[in-house]
C-alpha positions as CSV (number, residue, x, y, z in Angstrom):
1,X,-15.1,10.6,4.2
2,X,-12.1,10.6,6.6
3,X,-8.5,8.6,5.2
4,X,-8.1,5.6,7.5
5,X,-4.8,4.8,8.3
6,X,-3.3,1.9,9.4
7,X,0.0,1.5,11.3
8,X,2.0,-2.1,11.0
9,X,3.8,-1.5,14.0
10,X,0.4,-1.6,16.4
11,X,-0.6,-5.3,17.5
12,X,-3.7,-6.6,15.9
13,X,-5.7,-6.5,18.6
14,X,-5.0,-2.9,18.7
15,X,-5.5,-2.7,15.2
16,X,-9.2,-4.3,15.7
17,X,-10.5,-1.8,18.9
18,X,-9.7,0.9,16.7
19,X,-11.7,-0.3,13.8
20,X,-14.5,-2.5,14.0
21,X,-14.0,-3.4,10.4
22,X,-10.7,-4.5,10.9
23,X,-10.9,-7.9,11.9
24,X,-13.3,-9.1,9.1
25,X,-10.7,-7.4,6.6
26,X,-7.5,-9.3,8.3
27,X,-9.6,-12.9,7.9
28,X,-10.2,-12.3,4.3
29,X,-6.5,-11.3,3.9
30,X,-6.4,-14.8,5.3
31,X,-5.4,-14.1,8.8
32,X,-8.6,-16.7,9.4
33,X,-7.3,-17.3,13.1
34,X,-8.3,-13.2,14.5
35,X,-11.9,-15.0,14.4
36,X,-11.3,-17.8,16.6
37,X,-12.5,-17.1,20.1
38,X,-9.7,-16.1,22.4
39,X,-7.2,-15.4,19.4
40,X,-7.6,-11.5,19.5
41,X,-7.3,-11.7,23.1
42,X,-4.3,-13.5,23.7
43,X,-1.5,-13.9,20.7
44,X,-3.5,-10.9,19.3
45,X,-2.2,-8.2,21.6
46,X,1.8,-9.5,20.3
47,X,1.5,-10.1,16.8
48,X,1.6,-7.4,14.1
49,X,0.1,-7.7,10.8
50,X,4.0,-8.1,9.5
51,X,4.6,-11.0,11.6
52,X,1.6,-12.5,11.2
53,X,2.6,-12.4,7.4
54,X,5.8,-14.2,8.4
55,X,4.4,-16.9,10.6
56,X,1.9,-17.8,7.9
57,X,3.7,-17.5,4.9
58,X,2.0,-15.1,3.3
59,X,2.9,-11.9,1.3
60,X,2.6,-9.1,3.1
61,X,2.4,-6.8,-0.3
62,X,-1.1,-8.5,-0.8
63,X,-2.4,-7.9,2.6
64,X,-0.8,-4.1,1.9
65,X,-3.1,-4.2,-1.2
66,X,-6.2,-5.7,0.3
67,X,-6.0,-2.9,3.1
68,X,-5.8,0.1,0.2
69,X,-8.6,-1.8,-1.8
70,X,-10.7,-1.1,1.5
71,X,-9.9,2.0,1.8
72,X,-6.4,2.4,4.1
73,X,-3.7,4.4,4.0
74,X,-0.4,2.3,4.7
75,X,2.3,3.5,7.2
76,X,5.0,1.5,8.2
């Protein structure tokens, strides 16, 4: 099976045309707002994974781990 990588500095909307699994992952990592309709669209196209962390408070060394435990390499 091919590695996956992921790269923090791409936008999340980039992030989720890449990868069709992508978005589901990000919502369970709590990101529950990538699901709302428009969302991905619109704030989706600015906000990294990193910042996303920031503006919700949440650890981004979690999310790191959630991505590896579904199979992504991390690169900065």
């Amino acid at each position: 099976m091919a590695e996956k990588i992921i790269h923090l500095n791409k936008s999340v909307y980039e992030l989720c045309r890449e990868d069709s699994d992508m978005a589901g992952i990000l919502e369970k990592a709590g990101f529950t707002d990538v699901m709302k309709p428009g969302m991905l669209n619109t704030a989706g196209r600015f906000m990294t994974i990193p910042k996303g962390a920031v503006m919700k408070k949440m650890n981004l060394d979690t999310i790191k781990q959630i991505l590896k435990e579904n199979g992504y390499e991390i690169r900065d």
